[in-house]
C-alpha positions as CSV (number, residue, x, y, z in Angstrom):
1,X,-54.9,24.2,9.4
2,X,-54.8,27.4,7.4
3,X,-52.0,27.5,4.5
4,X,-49.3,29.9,6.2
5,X,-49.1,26.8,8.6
6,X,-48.8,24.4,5.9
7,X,-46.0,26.5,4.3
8,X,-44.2,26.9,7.4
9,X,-44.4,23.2,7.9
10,X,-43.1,22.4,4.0
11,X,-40.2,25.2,5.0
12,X,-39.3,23.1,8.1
13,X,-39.1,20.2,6.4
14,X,-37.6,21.5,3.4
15,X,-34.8,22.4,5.9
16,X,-34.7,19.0,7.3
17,X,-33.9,17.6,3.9
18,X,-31.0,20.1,3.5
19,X,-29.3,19.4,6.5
20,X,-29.8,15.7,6.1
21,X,-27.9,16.0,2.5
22,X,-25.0,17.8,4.4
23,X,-25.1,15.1,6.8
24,X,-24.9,12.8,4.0
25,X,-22.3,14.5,2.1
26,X,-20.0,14.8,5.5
27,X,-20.6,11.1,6.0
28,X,-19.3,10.0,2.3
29,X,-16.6,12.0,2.2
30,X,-15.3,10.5,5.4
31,X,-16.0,7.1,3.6
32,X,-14.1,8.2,0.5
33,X,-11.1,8.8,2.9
34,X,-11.2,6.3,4.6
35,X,-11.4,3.6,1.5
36,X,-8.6,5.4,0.3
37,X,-6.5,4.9,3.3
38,X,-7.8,1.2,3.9
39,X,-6.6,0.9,-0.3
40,X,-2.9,2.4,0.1
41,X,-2.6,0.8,3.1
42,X,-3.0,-3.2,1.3
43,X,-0.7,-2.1,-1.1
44,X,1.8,-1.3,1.4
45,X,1.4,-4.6,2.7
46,X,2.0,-6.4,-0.8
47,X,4.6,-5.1,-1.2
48,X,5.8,-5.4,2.2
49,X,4.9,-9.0,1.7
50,X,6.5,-9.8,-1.6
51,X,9.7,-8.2,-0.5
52,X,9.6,-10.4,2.6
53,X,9.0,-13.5,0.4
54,X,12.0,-12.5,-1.9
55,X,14.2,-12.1,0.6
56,X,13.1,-15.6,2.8
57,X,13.7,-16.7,-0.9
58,X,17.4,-15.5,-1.5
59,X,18.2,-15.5,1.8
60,X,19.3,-19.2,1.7
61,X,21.1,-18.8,-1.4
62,X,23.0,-16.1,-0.4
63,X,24.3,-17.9,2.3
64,X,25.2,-20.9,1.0
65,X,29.3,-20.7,-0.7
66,X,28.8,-23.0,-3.2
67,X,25.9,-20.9,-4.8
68,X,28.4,-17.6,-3.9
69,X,31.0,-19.3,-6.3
70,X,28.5,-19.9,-8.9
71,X,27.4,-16.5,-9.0
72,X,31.1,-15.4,-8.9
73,X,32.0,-17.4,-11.5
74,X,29.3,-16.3,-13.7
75,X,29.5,-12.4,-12.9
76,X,33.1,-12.2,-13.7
77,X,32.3,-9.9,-16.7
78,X,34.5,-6.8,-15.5
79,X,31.6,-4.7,-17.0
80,X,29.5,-6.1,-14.6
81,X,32.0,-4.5,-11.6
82,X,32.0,-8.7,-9.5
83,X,34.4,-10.3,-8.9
84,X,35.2,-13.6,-6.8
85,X,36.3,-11.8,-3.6
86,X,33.9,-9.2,-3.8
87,X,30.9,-11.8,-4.0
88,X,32.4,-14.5,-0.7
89,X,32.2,-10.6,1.2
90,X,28.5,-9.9,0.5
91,X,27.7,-13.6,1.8
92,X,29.7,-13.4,4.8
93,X,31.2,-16.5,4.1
């Protein structure tokens, strides 16, 4: 093997290498994405989740008309803008 061979062979494989780091770079950057998208999509579902658990939380208390008149009752600061009526309404009691 003479050395124009052996150069030509180092170009080829010099060309492999910078191909392969494309490859590479296209292949992480499609990671990147999609970690990002797997990360805003897990937020999404806590809070999806927490505001399911709030509201299976309230959900009994705001039906019950005892609990209505309690809140009523304590909410009848007109600055607050409850009152009595407007309180039994939002229950549907």
């Amino acid at each position: 093997m003479n050395w124009d061979a052996v150069g030509a062979l180092a170009e080829l494989a010099a060309a492999g290498v910078v191909l392969t780091l494309v490859y590479l770079s296209v292949q992480i950057r499609q990671n990147t994405r999609s970690m990002d998208e797997s990360r805003r999509l897990a937020i999404a579902q806590t809070f999806q989740e927490r505001s399911r658990m709030t509201m299976d939380l309230n959900a009994p208390l705001m039906s019950s008309e005892a609990v209505a008149r309690v809140l009523a009752k304590v909410s009848d600061d007109p600055r607050l803008g409850w009152n009595p009526d407007k309180l039994l309404t939002l229950t549907g009691d």
